[in-house]
C-alpha positions as CSV (number, residue, x, y, z in Angstrom):
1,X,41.1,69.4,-68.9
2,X,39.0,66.6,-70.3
3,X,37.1,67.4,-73.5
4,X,33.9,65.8,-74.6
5,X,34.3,63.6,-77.6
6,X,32.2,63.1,-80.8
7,X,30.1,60.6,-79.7
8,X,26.6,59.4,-81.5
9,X,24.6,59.4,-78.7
10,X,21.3,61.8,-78.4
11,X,22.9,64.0,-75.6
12,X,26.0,65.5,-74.8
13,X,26.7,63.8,-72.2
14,X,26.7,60.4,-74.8
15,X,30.0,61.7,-76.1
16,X,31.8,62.4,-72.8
17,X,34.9,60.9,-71.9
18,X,34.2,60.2,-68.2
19,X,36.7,58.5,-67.5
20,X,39.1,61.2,-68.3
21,X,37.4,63.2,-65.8
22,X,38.0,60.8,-63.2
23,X,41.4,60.7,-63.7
24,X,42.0,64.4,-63.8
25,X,40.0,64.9,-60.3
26,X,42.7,62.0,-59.5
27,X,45.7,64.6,-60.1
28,X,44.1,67.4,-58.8
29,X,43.4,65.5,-55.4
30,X,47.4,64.5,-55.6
31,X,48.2,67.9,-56.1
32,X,47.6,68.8,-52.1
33,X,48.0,64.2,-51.2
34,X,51.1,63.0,-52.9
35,X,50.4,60.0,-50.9
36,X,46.9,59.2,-51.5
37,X,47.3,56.0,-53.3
38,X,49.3,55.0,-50.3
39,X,46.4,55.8,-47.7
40,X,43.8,54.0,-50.1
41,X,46.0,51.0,-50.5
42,X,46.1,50.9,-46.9
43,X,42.4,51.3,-46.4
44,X,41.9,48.4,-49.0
45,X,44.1,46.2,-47.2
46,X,42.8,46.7,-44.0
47,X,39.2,45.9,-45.5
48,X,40.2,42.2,-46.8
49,X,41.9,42.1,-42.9
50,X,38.6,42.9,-40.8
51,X,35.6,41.9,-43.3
52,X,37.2,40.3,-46.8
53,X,36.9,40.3,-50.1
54,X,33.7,40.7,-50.7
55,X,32.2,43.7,-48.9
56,X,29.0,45.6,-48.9
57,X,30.5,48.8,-49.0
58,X,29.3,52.6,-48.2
59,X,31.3,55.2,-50.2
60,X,30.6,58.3,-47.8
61,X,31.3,61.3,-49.2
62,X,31.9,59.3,-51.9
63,X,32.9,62.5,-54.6
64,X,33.7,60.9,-58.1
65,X,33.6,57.9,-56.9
66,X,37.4,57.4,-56.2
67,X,37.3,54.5,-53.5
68,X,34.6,52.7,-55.1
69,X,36.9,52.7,-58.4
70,X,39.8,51.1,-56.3
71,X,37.7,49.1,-54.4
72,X,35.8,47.5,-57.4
73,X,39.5,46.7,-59.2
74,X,40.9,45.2,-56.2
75,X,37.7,43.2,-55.1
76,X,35.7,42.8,-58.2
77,X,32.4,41.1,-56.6
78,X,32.9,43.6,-54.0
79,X,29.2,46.0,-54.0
80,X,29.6,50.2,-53.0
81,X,26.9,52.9,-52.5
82,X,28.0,56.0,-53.1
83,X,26.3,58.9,-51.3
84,X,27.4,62.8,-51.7
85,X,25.6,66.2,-52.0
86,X,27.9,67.5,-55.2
87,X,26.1,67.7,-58.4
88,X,29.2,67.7,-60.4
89,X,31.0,65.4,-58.6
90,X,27.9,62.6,-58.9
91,X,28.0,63.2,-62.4
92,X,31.1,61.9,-63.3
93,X,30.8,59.3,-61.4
94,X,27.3,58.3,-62.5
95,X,28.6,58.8,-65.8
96,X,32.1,56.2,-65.0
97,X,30.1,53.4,-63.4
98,X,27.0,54.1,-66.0
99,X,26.2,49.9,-66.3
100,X,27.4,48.7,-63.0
101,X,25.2,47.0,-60.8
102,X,27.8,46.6,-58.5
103,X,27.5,50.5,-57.7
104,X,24.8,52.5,-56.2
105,X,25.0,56.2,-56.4
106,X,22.8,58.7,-54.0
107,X,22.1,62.3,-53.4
108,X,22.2,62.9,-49.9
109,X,23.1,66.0,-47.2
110,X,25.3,64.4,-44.4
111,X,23.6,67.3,-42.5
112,X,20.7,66.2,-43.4
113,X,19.5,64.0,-40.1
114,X,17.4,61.8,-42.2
115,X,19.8,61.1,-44.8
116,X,20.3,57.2,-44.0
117,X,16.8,56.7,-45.1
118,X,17.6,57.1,-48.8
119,X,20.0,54.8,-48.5
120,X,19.4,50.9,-50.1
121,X,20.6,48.8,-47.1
122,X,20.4,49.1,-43.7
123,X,23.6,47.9,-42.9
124,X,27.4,47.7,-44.1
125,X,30.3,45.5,-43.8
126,X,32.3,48.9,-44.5
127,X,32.0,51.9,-44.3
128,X,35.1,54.0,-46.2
129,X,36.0,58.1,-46.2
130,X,38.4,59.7,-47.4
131,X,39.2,63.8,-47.3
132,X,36.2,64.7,-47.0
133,X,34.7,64.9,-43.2
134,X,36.9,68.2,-42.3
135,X,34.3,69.9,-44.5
136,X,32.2,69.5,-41.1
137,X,32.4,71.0,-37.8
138,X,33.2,68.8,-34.9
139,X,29.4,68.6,-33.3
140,X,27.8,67.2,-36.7
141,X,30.8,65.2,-37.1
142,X,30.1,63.7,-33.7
143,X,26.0,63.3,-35.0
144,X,27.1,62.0,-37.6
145,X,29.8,59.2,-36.4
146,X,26.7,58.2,-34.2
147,X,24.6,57.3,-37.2
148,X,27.0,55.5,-38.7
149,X,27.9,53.2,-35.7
150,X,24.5,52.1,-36.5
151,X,25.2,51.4,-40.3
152,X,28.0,49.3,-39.8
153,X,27.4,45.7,-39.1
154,X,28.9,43.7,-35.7
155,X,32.3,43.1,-36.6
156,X,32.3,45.5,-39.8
157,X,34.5,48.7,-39.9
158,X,34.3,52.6,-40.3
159,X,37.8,54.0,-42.1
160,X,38.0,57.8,-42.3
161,X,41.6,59.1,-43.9
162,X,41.8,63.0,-43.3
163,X,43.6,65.6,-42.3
164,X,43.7,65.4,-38.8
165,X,45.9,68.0,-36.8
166,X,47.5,68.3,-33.6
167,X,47.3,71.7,-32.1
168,X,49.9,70.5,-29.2
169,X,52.5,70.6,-32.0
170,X,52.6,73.8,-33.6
171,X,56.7,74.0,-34.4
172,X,55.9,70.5,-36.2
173,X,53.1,71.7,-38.1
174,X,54.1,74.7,-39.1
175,X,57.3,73.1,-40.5
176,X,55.4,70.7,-42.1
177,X,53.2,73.2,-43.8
178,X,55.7,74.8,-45.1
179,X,57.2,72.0,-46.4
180,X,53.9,70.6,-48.4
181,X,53.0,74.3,-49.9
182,X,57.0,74.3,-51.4
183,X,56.0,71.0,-53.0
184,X,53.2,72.0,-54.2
185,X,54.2,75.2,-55.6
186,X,56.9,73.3,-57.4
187,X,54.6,71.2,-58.9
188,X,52.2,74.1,-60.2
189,X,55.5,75.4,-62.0
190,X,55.7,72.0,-63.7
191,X,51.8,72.2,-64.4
192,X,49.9,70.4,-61.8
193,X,46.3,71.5,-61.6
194,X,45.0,72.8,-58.6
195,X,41.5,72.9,-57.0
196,X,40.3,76.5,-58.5
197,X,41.7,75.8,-62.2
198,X,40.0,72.1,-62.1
199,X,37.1,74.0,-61.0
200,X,37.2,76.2,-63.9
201,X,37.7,73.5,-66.4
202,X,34.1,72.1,-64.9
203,X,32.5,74.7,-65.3
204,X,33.3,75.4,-69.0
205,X,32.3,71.8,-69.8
206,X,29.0,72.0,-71.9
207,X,27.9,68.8,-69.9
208,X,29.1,69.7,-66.5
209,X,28.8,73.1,-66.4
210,X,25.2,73.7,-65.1
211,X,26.1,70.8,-62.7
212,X,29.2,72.6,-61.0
213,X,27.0,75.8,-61.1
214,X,24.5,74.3,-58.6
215,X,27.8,72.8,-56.8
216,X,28.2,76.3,-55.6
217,X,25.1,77.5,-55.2
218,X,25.6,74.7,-52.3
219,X,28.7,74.6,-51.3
220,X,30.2,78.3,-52.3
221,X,33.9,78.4,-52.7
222,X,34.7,75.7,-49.9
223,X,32.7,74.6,-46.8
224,X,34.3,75.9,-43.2
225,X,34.7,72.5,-41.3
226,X,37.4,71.8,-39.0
227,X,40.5,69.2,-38.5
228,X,40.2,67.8,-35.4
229,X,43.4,65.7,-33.8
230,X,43.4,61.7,-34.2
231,X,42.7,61.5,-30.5
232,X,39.7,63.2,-31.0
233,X,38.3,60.9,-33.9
234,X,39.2,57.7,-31.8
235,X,37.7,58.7,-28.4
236,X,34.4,60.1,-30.4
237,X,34.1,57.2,-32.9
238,X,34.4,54.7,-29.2
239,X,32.2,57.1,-28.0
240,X,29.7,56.8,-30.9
241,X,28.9,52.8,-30.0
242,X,32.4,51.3,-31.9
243,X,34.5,48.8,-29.6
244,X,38.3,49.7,-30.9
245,X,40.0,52.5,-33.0
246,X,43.3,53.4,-33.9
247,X,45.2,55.2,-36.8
248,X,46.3,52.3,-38.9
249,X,48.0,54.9,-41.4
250,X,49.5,58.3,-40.8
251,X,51.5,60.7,-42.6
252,X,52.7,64.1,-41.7
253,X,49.7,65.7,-41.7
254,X,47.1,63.4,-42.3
255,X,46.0,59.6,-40.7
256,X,43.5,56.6,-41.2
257,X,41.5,56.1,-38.3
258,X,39.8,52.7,-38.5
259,X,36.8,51.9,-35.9
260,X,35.7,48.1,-35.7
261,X,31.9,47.3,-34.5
């Protein structure tokens, strides 16, 4: 795991190699999403298509800050806010865009119904996801797909890429399961690190252990959310007040659903 440095600044978190942390949350994520740089390529290229180069961007769910890294080094006078609930995940990524003024970082429940007020603009040419909305059940899901039909601009685009499963399969899912946990338990014999171990590392950080403490005094272990089909994400999100969606990505197990305003 990433180890703070020797830095001269007053606080601990002066001499922290944020960075680093970034890039191990990177392999841990890749761990269980051998294609995620695929799916966030995609996602990239699908947000020069439908609103350009230059995008006012919400991060949702944003994490470390993973889309709005890609993001700014594709489109560099791109803008992103960043909004999550995890202490520890906010930290690194305050600490990796410290001196941006491109990015915008903000503590906010999803759950929370009045969670778009803390928010710095009312509206969005994009708004991006990834992995992150199974962690809620299909009703707030539905809520909250609702709110943000009314963050995104005419013309902009919502882009969720998630698992998204589909129950009237179950000989193809099963096989592919089985298929993604032999990967990944060949890669944890060659030393990949997993979700609990990366956890671990966190919380014996000096700076980001008290951080990842409160993370799951919120969260616990891991939120009980659901995975609903791709047919269910397009109907709900034309439902919620967007004109078209469609999966512009899909692998296996998982798809890119984009909506357009």
């Amino acid at each position: 795991m990433p180890q703070n440095g020797t830095g001269t600044g007053t606080g601990a978190a002066a001499g922290t190699d944020w960075r680093a942390w970034q890039q191990s949350w990177d392999r841990q994520q890749e761990w269980y999403m051998p294609d995620r740089e695929e799916r966030f390529r995609v996602m990239l290229d699908m947000v020069e298509a439908t609103v350009g180069r230059e995008p006012r961007v919400l991060d949702l769910a944003c994490g470390t800050g993973s889309i709005t890294d890609r993001l700014l080094r594709r489109f560099p006078d791109a803008t992103s806010t960043g909004v999550d609930l995890d202490p520890a995940l906010l930290t690194i990524a305050r600490g990796t865009f410290d001196g941006d003024d491109r990015v915008t970082l903000v503590t906010a429940d999803l759950k929370d119904p009045a969670w778009t007020g803390a928010l710095p603009h009312r509206t969005y040419d994009a708004v991006l996801t990834a992995t992150s909305l199974h962690w809620l059940h299909s009703g707030p899901l539905a809520g909250l797909y609702g709110q943000l039909a009314g963050l995104v601009r005419d013309g902009g685009v919502l882009m969720n890429a998630d698992r998204m499963i589909d129950r009237t399969t179950p000989r193809i899912n099963a096989a592919e399961r089985a298929h993604r946990h032999a990967l990944m338990d060949r890669a944890k014999d060659a030393g990949a690190v997993g979700w609990a171990e990366w956890w671990t590392g966190a919380a014996q950080d000096p700076v980001l252990a008290e951080p990842t403490a409160h993370r799951f005094r919120i969260y616990g272990e891991h939120a009980d959310g659901e995975t609903p089909s791709l047919q269910w994400h397009a109907e709900t999100l034309l439902a919620a007040g967007f004109g078209e969606a469609r999966a512009v990505w899909s692998s296996p197990s998982d798809s890119l659903v984009l909506a357009v305003k």
